[in-house]
C-alpha positions as CSV (number, residue, x, y, z in Angstrom):
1,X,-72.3,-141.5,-127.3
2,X,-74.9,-139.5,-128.6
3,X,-76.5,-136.6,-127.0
4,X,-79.9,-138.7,-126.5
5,X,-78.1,-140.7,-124.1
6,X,-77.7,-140.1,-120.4
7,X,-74.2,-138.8,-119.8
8,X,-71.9,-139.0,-117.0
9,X,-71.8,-135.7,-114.5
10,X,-68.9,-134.3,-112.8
11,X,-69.8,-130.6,-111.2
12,X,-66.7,-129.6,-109.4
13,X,-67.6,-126.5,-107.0
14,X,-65.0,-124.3,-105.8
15,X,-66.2,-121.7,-103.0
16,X,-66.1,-118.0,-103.0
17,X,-64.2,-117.6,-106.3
18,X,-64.5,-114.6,-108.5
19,X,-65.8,-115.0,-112.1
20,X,-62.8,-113.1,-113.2
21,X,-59.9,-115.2,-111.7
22,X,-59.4,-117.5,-114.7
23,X,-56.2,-117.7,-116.8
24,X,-58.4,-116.8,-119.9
25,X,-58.4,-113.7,-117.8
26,X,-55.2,-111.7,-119.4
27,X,-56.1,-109.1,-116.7
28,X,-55.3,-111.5,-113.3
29,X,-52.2,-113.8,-113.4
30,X,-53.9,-116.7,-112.1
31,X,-52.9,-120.2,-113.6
32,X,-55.4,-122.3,-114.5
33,X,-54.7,-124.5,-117.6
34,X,-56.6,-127.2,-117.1
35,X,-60.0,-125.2,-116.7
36,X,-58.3,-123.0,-119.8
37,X,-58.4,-126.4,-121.6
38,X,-61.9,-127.3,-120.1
39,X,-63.2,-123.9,-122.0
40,X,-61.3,-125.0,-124.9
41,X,-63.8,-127.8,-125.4
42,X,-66.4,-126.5,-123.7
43,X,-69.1,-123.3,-123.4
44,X,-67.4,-120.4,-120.5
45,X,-70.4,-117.9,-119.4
46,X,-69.1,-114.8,-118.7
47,X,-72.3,-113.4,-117.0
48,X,-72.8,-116.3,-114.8
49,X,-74.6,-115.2,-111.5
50,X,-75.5,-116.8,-108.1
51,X,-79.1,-116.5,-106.9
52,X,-77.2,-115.8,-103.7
53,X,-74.1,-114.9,-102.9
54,X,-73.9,-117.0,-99.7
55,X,-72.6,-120.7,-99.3
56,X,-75.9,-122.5,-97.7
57,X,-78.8,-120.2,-99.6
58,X,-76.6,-120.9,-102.7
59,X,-76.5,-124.6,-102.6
60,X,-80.0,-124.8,-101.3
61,X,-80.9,-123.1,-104.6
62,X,-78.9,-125.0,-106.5
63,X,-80.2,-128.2,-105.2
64,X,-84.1,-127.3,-105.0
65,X,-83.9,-125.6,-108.3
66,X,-85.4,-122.4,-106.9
67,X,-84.3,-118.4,-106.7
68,X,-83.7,-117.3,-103.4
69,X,-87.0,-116.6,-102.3
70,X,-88.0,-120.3,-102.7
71,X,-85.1,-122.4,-101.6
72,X,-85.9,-122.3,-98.1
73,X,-82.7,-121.1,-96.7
74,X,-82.5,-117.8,-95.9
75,X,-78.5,-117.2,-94.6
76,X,-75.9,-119.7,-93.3
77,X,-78.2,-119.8,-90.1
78,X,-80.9,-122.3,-91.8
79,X,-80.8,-125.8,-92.5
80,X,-82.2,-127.2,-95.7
81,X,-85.6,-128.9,-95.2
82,X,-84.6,-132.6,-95.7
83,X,-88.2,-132.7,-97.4
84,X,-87.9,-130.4,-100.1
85,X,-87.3,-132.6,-103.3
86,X,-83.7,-131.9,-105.0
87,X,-82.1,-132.8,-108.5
88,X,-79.6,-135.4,-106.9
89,X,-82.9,-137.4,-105.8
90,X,-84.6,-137.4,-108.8
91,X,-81.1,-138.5,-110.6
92,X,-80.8,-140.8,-108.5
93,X,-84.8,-142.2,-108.3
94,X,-86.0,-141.4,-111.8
95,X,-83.2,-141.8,-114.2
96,X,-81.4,-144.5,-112.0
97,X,-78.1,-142.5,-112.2
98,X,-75.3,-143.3,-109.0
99,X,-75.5,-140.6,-107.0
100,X,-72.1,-139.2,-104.6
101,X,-70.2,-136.2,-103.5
102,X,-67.8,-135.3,-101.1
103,X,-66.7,-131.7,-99.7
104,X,-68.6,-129.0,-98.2
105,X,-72.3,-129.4,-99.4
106,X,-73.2,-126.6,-96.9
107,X,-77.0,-127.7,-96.7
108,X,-77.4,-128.3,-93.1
109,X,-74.4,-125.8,-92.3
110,X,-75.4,-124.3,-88.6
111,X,-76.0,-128.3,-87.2
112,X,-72.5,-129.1,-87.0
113,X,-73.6,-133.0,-87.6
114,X,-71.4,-134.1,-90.2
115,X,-70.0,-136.9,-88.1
116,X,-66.8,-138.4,-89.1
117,X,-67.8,-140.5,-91.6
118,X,-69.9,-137.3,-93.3
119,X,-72.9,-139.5,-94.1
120,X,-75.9,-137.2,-92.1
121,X,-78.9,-136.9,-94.3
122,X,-77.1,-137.8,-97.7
123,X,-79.7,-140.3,-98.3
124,X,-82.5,-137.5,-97.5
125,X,-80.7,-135.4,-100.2
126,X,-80.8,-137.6,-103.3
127,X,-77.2,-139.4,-102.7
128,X,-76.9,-143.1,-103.0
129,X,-73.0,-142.3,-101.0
130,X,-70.3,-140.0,-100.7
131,X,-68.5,-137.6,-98.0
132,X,-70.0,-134.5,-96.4
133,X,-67.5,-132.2,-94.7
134,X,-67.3,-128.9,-93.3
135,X,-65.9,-126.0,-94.6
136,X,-62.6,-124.5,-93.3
137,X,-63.8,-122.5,-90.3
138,X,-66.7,-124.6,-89.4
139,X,-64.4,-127.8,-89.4
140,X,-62.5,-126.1,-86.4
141,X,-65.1,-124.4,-84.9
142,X,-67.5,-128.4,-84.6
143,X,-63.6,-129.8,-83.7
144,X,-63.2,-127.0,-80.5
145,X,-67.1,-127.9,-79.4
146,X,-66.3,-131.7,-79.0
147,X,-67.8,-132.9,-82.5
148,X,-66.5,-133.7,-85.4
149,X,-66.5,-133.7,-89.5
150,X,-64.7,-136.5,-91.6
151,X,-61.3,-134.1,-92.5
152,X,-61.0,-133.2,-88.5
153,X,-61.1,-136.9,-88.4
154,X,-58.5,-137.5,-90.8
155,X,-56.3,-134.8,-89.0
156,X,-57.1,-136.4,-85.9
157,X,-55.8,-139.6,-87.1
158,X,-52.6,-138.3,-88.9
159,X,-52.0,-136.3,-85.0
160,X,-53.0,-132.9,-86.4
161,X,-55.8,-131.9,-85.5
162,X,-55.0,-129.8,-82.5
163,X,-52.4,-128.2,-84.5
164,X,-55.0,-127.1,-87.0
165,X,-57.1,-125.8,-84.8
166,X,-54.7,-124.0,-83.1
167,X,-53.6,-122.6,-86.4
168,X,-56.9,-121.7,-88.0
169,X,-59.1,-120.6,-84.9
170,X,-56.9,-118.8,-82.7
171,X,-53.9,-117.2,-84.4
172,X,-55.9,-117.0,-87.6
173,X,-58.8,-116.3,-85.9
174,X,-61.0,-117.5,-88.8
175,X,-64.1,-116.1,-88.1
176,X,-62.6,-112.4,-87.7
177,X,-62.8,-111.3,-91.4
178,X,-59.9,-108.5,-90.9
179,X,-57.2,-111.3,-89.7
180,X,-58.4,-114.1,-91.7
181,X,-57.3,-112.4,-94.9
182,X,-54.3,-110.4,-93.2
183,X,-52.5,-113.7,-92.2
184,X,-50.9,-115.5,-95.7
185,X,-48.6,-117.4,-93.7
186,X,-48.2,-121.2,-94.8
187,X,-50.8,-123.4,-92.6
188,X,-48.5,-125.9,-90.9
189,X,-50.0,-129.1,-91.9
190,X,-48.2,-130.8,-94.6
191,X,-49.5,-130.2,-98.5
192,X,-51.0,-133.8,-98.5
193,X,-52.9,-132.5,-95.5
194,X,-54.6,-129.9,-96.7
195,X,-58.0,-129.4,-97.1
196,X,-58.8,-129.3,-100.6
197,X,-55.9,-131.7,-101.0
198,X,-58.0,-134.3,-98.5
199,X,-61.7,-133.1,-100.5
200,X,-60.1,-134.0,-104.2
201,X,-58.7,-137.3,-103.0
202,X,-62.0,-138.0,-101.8
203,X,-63.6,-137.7,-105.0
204,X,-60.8,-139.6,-106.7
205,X,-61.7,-142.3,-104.8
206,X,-65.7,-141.9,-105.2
207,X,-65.3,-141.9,-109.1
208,X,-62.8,-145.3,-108.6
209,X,-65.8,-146.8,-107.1
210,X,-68.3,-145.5,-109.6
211,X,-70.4,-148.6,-111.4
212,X,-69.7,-148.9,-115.3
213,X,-73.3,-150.2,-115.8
214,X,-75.1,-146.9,-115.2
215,X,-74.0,-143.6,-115.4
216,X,-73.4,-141.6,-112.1
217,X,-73.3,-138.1,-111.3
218,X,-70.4,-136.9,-108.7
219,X,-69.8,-133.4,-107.1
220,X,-66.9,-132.3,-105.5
221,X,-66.9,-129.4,-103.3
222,X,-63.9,-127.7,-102.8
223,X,-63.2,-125.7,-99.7
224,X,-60.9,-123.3,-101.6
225,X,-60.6,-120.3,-102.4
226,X,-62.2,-119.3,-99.3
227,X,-60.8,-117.6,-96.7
228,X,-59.1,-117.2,-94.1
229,X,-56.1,-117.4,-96.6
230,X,-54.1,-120.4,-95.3
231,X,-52.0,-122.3,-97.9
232,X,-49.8,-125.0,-97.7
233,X,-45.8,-124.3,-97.4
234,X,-45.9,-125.6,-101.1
235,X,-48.9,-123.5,-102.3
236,X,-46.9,-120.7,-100.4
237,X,-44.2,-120.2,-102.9
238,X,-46.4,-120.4,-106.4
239,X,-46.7,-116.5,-106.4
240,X,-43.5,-115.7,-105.3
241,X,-40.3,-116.0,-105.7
242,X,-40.2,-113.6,-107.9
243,X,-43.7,-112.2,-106.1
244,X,-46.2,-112.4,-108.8
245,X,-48.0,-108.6,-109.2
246,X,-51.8,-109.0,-109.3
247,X,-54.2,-105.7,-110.0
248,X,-55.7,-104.3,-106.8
249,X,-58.8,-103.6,-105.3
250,X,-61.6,-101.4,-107.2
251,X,-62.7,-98.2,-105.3
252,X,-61.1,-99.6,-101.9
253,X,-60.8,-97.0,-98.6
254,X,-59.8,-99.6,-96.2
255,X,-56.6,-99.7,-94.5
256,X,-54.8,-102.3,-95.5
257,X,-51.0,-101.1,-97.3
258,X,-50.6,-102.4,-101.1
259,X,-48.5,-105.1,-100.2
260,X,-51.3,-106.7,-98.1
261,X,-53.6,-106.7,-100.9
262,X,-50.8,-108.3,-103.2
263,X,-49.9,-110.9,-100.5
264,X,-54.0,-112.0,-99.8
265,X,-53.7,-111.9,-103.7
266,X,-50.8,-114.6,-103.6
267,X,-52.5,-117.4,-101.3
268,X,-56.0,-116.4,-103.2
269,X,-54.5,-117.4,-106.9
270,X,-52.8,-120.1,-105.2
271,X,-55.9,-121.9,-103.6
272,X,-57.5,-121.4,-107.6
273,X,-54.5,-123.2,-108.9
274,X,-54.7,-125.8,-106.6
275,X,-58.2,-126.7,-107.1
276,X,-56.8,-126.2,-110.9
277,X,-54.7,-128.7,-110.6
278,X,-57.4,-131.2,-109.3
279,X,-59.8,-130.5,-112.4
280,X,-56.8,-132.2,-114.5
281,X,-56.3,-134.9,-112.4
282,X,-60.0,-135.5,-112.6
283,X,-60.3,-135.1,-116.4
284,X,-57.0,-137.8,-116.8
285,X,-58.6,-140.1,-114.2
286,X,-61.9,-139.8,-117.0
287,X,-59.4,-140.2,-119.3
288,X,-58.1,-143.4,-117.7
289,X,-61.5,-145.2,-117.6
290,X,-62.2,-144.4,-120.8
291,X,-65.3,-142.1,-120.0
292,X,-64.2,-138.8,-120.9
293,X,-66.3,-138.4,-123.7
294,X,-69.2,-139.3,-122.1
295,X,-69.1,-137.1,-119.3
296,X,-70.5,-133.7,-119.1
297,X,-67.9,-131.6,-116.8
298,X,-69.3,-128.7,-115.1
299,X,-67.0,-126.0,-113.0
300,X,-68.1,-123.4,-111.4
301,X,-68.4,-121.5,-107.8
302,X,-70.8,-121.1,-105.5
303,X,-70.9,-117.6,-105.3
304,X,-67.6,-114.8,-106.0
305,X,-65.4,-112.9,-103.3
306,X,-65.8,-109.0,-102.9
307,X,-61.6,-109.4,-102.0
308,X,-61.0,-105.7,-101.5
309,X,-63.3,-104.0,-104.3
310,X,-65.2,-101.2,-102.6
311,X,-63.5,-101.5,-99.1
312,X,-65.6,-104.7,-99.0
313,X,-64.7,-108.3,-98.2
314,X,-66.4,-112.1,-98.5
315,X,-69.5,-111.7,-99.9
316,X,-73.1,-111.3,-99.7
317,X,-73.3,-108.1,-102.2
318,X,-74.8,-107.3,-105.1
319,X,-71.3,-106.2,-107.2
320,X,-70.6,-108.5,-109.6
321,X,-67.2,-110.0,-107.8
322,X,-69.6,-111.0,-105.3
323,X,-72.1,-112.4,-107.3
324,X,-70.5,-113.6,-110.5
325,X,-69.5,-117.1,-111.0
326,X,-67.1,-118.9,-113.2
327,X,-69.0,-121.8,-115.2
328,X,-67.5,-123.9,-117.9
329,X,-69.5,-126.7,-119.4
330,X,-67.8,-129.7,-122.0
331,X,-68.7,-133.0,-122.5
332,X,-70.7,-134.7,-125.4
333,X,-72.9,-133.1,-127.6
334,X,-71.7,-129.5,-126.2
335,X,-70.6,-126.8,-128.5
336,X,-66.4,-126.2,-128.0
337,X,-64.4,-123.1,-127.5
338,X,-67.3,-121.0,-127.5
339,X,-68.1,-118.1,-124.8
340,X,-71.5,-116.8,-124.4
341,X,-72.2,-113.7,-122.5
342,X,-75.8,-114.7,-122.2
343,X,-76.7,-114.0,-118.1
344,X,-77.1,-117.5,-116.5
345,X,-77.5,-118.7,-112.5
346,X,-76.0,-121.4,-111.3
347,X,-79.5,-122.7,-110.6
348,X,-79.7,-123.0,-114.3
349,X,-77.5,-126.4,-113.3
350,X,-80.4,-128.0,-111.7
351,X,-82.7,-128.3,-114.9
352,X,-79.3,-129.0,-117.1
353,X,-78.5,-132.3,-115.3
354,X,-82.1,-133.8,-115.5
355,X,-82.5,-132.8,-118.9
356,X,-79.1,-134.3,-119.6
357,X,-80.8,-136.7,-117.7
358,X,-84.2,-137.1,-120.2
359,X,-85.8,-135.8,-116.7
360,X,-88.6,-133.0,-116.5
361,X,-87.2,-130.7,-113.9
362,X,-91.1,-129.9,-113.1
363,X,-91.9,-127.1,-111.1
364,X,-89.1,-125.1,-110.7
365,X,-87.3,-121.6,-111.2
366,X,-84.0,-123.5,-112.7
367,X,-84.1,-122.6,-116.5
368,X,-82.2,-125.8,-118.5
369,X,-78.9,-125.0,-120.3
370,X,-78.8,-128.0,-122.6
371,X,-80.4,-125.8,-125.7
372,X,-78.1,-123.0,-125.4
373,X,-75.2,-125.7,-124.7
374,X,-76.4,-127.9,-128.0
375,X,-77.5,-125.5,-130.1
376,X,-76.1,-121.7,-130.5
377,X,-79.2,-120.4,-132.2
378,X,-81.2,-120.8,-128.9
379,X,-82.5,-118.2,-126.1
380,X,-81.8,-118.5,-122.4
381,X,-82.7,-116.0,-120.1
382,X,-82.9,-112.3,-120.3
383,X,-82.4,-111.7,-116.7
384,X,-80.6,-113.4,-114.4
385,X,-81.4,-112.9,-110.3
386,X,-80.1,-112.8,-107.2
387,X,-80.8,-111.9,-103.4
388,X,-79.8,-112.0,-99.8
389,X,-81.6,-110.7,-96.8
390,X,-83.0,-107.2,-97.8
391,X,-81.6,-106.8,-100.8
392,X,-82.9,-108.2,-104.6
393,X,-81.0,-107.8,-108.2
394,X,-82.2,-107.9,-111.6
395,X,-78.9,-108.3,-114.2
396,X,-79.7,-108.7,-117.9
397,X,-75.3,-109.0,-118.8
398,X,-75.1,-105.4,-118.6
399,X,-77.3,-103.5,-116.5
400,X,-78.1,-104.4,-112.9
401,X,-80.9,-103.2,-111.0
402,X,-80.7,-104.0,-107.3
403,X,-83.7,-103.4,-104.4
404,X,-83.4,-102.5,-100.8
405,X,-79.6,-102.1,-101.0
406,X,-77.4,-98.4,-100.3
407,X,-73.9,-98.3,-101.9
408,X,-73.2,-96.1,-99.0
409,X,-73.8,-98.4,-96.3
410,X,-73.3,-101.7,-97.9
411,X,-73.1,-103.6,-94.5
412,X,-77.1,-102.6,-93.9
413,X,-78.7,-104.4,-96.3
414,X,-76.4,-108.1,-95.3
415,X,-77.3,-107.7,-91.9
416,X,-81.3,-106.8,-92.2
417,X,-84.0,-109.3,-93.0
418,X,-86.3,-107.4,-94.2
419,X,-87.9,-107.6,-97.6
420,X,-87.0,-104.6,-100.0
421,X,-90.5,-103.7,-99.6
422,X,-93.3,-104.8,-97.2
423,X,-95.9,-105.5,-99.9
424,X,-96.1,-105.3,-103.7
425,X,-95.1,-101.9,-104.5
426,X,-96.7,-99.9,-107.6
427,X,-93.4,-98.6,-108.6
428,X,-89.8,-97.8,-107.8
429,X,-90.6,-94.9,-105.2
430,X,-91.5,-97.6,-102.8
431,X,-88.2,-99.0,-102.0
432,X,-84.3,-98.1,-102.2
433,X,-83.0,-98.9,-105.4
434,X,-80.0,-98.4,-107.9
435,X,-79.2,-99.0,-111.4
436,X,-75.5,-100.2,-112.2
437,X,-74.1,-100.4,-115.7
438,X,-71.4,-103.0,-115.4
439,X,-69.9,-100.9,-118.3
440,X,-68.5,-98.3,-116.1
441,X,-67.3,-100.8,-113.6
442,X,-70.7,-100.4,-110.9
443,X,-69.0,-97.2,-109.9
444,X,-72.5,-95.2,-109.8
445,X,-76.6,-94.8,-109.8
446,X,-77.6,-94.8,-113.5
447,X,-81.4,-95.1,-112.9
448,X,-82.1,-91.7,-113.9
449,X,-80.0,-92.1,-117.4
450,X,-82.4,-95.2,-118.2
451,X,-85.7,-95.1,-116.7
452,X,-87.1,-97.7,-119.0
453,X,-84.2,-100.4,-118.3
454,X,-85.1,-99.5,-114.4
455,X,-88.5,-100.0,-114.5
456,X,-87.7,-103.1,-116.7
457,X,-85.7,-105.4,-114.4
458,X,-87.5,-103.8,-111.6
459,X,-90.9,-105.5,-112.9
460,X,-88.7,-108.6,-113.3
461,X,-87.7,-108.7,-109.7
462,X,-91.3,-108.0,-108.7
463,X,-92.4,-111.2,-110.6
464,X,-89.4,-113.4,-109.1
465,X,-89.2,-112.3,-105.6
466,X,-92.0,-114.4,-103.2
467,X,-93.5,-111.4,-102.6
């Protein structure tokens, strides 16, 4: 096909996964050959950032096509307004593509009304089918209040639910940060079982069904890597036997003995391979219907993990393994084996697919990454954003400028609402800021060294943030 046709799109959307856990990372010894093969034919950003580094506000932006500010969820505890228009409806109503997912969209997260057939409000959202389920802890937690999601359904059918929940909410304790990464026991549900293991089959089956007389856009959302770190008795022994060594934490004073950190390490690089492993057995299943070169293939996260680094954990930071993002992007027309450090956000997807699509994204915040894809002569962005609750972050692929956030009480700023500043500010003096030069690893304040750059992205933040 040619590039003025409209392509196929698979996005396949891991969850919490660090930008730097790839095996074209010679640092981490993570496998992943078959995105390693994706980049080989493909575009890999290595400044990829979310516009927030949190499951719902990420996927809201990534579906409205709008920073932060604009996406109209604020945290995990807000629902996406059903109203607000998304890229999957206008695929779906003005380019006529087929529109399904399956997995954890995360868009009405705090409801709990997937239902067991996970069909709530996918028609609202753009979708002409597909699969919405929960994510690992909300799965048990809508399971234990006498409701349900379509993989506690499936468990509940195969007669393990209860043994699940058992696992996951009360000797995991999944919602108690501390012991959901401490545990790396095996889960005891078999490896067919498994969560992502239940999400990729699902898509399998969506892409089976897909019509051959129009193209069709599917995403799969993958539960994985997120914690708690539970991994099937299979995925248990990937790492060890011999125990695979991975590099520890940056800058960590928390508690936890080396060991710990190599075992979370173990069950985190084996939930990444196992989602690896789907990405092949959706590019042979391509392969099989003869669509693989007419498919754009899209990878990436929806926001990163902060796994140790700092004495911090999850996410919602500013620090780069927070809000950094793996994205690969091959299909037709797409420049191969190519790595572009230009800063991106993965609500640079929403444009991309509609003008993949021959779709004016309108309105929106989402810049398109079809030029930059096509053509390697073209601009993108000079600054990427992010944000969550106080804080805001200007990052132009080196420097990063972020508002209303102290590195010496990180947990401040992720618990606070409040704007970085009550009302437009006429320079830095009015809020809390700090400059980090990713160069020397986000260790310190390097405002004072570079008061232009500071005042630079600062003035950027001012224009993005709905102020």
């Amino acid at each position: 096909m040619t590039i003025g046709d409209s392509p196929n799109v698979l996005l396949i959307v891991s969850d919490q996964h660090r930008f730097d856990w790839l095996g074209t990372n010679a640092e981490v010894p993570v496998r992943t050959p078959n995105l390693d093969g994706l980049v080989d034919r493909g575009v890999r950003f290595t400044n990829a950032v979310t516009p927030s580094p949190t499951c719902g506000p990420a996927r809201a932006c990534l579906a409205s096509g709008n920073e932060y500010d604009r996406c109209g969820v604020p945290s995990n505890f807000s629902s996406f307004p059903p109203s607000r228009s998304t890229y999957y409806e206008r695929l779906r109503d003005d380019a006529g593509y087929h529109v399904v997912g399956c997995g954890k969209f995360d868009l009405h997260k705090p409801e709990y009304t997937w239902g067991p057939d996970g069909t709530f409000l996918l028609d609202e959202w753009g979708f002409s089918g597909g699969i919405d389920s929960a994510g690992k802890g909300d799965a048990v937690i809508s399971w234990d209040k006498g409701l349900s999601d379509p993989y506690m359904a499936y468990l509940d059918r195969e007669g393990l639910a209860e043994t699940h929940v058992q696992d996951l909410l009360y000797e995991r304790h999944s919602f108690h940060a501390d012991e959901a990464y401490e545990n790396t026991s095996p889960t005891p549900l078999p490896h067919e079982a498994y969560i992502d293991n239940y999400i990729g089959r699902n898509g399998i089956r969506l892409l089976d069904e897909a019509p051959e007389d129009r193209p069709w856009h599917l995403v799969v959302n993958f539960a994985g890597p997120h914690e708690p770190m539970d991994v099937s008795e299979e995925m248990h022994g990937w790492y060890r036997d011999p125990d695979v060594e991975f590099p520890g934490p940056t800058a960590t004073d928390d508690d936890l003995d080396p060991e710990t950190h190599q075992e979370i390490r173990r069950n985190y690089a084996a939930m990444i391979e196992n989602v690896d492993r789907w990405v092949g057995r959706y590019l042979a299943e391509l392969d099989d219907r003869g669509e693989l070169e007419d498919t754009i293939v899209v990878f990436t996260s929806d926001h990163g993990e902060m796994l140790g680094d700092f004495g911090l954990w999850e996410k919602q930071h500013p620090y780069q393994a927070s809000v950094g993002v793996p994205l690969i992007v091959a299909g037709p027309g797409v420049r191969t084996g190519d790595v572009l450090e230009e800063p991106t956000s993965l609500l640079d997807l929403h444009a991309t697919f509609l003008d993949f699509a021959g779709v004016d994204a309108g309105d929106v915040d989402s810049v398109s990454l079809r030029p930059l894809l096509v053509d390697e002569s073209e601009d993108h962005r000079d600054v990427a954003h992010a944000g969550y609750r106080s804080w805001r972050m200007a990052f132009d692929g080196r420097y990063k400028l972020v508002t209303g956030y102290d590195p010496a009480d990180p947990e401040a700023a992720v618990r606070s609402y409040a704007r970085p500043f009550a009302s437009s500010p006429t320079d830095l003096s009015d809020c809390r800021h700090v400059l980090f030069d990713l160069d020397r690893n986000e260790r310190e304040d390097v405002s004072d060294s570079h008061p232009e750059i500071t005042e630079s992205l600062f003035e950027s933040i001012r224009r993005t943030a709905a102020l």
